[in-house]
TORLUM-132789 format. One record per atom (N, C-alpha, C, O): residue in three letters; z, x, y negated. Coordinates in steps of 0.02 Angstrom, whole numbers. Each point is the difference from the previous one (the first is absolute). Example, Ala and Ser with C-alpha at 12.3 -4.5 7.8 and 13.67 -1.06 7.14 Angstrom:
% TORLUM-132789
R   resn        z        x        y
R    ala      390      660      284
R    ala        0      -45      -59
R    ala        0       45      -60
R    ala       33       52        1
R    ser      -69      -70      -54
R    ser        3       42      -59
R    ser       37      -39      -55
R    ser        8       25      -55
END
This chain:
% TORLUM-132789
R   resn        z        x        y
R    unk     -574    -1515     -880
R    unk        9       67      -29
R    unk      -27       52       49
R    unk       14       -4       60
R    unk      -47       46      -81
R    unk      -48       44       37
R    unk       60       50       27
R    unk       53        5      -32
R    unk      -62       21       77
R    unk       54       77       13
R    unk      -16       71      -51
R    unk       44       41      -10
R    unk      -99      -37      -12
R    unk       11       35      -60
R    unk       30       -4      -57
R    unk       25       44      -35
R    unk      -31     -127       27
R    unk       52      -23      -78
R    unk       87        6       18
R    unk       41        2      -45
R    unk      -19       -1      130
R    unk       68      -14       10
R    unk       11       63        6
R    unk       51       16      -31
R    unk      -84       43       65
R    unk       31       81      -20
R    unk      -20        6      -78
R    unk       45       30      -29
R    unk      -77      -41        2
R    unk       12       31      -73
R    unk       72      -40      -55
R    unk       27       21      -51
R    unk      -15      -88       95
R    unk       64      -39      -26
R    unk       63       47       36
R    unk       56       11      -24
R    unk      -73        5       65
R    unk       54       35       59
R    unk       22       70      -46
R    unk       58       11      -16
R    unk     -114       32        0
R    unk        9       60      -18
R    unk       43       -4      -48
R    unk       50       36       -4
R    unk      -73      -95      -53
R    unk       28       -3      -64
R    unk       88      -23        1
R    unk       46        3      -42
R    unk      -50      -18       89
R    unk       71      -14       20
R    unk       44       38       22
R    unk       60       -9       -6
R    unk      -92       63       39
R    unk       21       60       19
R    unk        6       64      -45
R    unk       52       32       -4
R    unk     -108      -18      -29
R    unk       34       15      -56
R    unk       32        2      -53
R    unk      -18       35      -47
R    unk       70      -70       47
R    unk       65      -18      -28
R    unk       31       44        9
R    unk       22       37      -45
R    unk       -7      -26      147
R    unk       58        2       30
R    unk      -29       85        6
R    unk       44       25       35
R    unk      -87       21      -49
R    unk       -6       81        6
R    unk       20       29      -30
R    unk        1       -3      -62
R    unk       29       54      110
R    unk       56       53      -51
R    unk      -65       56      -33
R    unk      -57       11       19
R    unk       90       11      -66
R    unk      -51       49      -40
R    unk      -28       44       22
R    unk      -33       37      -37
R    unk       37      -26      111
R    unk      -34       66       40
R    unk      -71      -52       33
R    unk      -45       25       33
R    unk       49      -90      -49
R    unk      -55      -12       30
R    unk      -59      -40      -58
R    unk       11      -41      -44
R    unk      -56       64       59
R    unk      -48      -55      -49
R    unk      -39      -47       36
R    unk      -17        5       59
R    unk        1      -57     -104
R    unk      -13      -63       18
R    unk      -77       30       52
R    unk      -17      -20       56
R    unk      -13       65      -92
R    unk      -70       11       51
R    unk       34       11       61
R    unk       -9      -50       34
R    unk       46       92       -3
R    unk       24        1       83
R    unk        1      -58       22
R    unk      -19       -3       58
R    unk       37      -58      -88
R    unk       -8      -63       49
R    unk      -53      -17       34
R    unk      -42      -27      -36
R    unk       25       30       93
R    unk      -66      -17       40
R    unk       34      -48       38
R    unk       59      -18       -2
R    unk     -134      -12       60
R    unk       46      -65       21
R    unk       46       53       65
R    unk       59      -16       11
R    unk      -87       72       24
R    unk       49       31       38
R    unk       59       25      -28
R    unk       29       38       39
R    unk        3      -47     -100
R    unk       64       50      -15
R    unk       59      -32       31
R    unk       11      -60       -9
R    unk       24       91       41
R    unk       48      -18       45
R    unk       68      -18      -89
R    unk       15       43      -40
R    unk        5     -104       38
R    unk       51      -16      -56
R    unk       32       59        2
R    unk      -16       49      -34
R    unk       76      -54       84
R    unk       51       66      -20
R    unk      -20       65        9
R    unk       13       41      -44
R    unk      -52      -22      111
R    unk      -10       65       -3
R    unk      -52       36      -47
R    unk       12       56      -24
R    unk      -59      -84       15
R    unk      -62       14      -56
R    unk        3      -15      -70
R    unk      -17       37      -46
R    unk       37      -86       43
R    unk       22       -7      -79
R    unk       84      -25      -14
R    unk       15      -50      -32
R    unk       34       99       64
R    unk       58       -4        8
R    unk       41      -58      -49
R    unk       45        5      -41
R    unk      -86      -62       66
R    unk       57      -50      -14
R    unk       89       -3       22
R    unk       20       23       53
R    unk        9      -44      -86
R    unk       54       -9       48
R    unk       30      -57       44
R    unk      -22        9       57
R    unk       52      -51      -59
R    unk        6      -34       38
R    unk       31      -58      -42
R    unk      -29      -54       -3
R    unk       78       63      -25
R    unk       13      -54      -55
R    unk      -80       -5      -48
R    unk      -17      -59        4
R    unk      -14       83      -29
R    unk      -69        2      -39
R    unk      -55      -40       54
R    unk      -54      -22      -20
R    unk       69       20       68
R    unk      -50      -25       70
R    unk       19      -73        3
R    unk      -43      -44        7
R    unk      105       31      -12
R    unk       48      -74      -24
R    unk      -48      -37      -59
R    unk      -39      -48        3
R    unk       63       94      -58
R    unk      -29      -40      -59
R    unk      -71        7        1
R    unk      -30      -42      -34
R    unk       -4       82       64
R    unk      -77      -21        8
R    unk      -23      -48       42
R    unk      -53      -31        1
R    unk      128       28       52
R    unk      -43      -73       36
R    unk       27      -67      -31
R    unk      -13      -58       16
R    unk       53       83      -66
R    unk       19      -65      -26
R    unk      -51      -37      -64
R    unk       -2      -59      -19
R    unk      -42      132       -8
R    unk      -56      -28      -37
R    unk      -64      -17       34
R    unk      -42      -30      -33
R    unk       33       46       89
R    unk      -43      -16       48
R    unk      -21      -98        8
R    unk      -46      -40       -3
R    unk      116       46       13
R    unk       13      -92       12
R    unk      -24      -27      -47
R    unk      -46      -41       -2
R    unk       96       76      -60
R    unk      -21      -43      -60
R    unk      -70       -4      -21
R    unk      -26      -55      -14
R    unk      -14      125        9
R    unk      -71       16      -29
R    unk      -57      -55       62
R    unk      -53      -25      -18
R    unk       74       20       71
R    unk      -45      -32       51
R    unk       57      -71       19
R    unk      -14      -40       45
R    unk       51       37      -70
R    unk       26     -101       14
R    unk       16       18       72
R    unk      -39      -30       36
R    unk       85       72        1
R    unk      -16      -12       66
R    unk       68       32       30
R    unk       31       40      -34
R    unk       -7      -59       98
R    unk      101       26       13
R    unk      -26       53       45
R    unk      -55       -4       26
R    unk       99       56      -17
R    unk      -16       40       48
R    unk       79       15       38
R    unk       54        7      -28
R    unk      -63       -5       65
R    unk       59        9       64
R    unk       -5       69       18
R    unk      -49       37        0
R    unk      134      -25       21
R    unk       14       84       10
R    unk      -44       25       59
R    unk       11       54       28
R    unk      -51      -87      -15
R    unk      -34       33       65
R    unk      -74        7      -61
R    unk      -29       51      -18
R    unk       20     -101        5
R    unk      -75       61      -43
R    unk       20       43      -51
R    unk      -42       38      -25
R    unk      114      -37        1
R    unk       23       63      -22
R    unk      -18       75       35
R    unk      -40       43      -19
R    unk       90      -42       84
R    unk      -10       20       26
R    unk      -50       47       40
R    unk        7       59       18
R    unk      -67     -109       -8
R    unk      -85       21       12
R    unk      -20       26      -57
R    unk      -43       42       10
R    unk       58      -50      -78
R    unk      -37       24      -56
R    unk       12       82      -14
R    unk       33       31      -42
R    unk      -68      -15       86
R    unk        1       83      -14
R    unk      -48       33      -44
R    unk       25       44      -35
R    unk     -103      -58       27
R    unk      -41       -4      -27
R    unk      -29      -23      -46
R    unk      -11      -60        6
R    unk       -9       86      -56
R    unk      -55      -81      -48
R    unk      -30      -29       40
R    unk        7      -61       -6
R    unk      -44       77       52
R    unk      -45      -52       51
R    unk       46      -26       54
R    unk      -20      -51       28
R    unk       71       73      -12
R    unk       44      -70       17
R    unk       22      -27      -40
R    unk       38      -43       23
R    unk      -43       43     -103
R    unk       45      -50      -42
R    unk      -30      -53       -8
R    unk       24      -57       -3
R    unk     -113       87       -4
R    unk      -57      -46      -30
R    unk       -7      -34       70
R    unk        9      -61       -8
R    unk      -21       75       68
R    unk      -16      -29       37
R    unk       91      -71       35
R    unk       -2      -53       32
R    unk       41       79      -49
R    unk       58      -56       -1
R    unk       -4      -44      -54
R    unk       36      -50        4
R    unk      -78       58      -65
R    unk        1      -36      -61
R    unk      -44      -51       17
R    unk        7      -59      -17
R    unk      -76       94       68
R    unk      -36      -41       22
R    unk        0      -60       51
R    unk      -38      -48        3
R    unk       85       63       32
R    unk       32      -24       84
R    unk       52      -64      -42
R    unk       12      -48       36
R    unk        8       46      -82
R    unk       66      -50      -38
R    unk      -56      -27      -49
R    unk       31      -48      -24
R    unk      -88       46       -3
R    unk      -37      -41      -50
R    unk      -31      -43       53
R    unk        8      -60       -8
R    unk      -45       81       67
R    unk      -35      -22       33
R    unk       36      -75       49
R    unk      -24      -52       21
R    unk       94       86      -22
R    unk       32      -68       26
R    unk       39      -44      -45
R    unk       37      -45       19
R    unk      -51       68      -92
R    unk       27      -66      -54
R    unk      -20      -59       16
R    unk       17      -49      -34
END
């Protein structure tokens, strides 16, 4: 899977979880989750819980944690396929 096909799986996943002040165009791979597209934190849960599911893959509270970014999400999505 190319890294363009896993942020555009990423985005779509993410926009689920945006409150109505944000639109799906603000997602770039720099938008910081909570502060830029004010996710919250329970919504950051269930996005990493579709994460797993949409990519087959476990993630531990420490790449929670690191996932501040879309490009840290995509690039942790990448770091857990690579060692399936």
């Amino acid at each position: 899977m190319e890294k363009e096909e896993k942020y555009q799986k990423l985005k779509n996943i993410i926009k689920v979880y945006l409150p109505e002040d944000v639109a799906f165009s603000d997602i770039s791979e720099d938008s910081h989750l909570m502060n830029d597209l004010n996710i919250n934190s329970a919504n950051l849960v269930d996005i990493v819980l579709d994460v797993e599911d949409a990519f087959d893959i476990r993630l531990e509270n420490e790449d929670m944690e690191n996932m501040q970014t879309v490009n840290d999400a995509v690039a942790i999505i990448d770091a857990k396929l690579n060692t399936k």
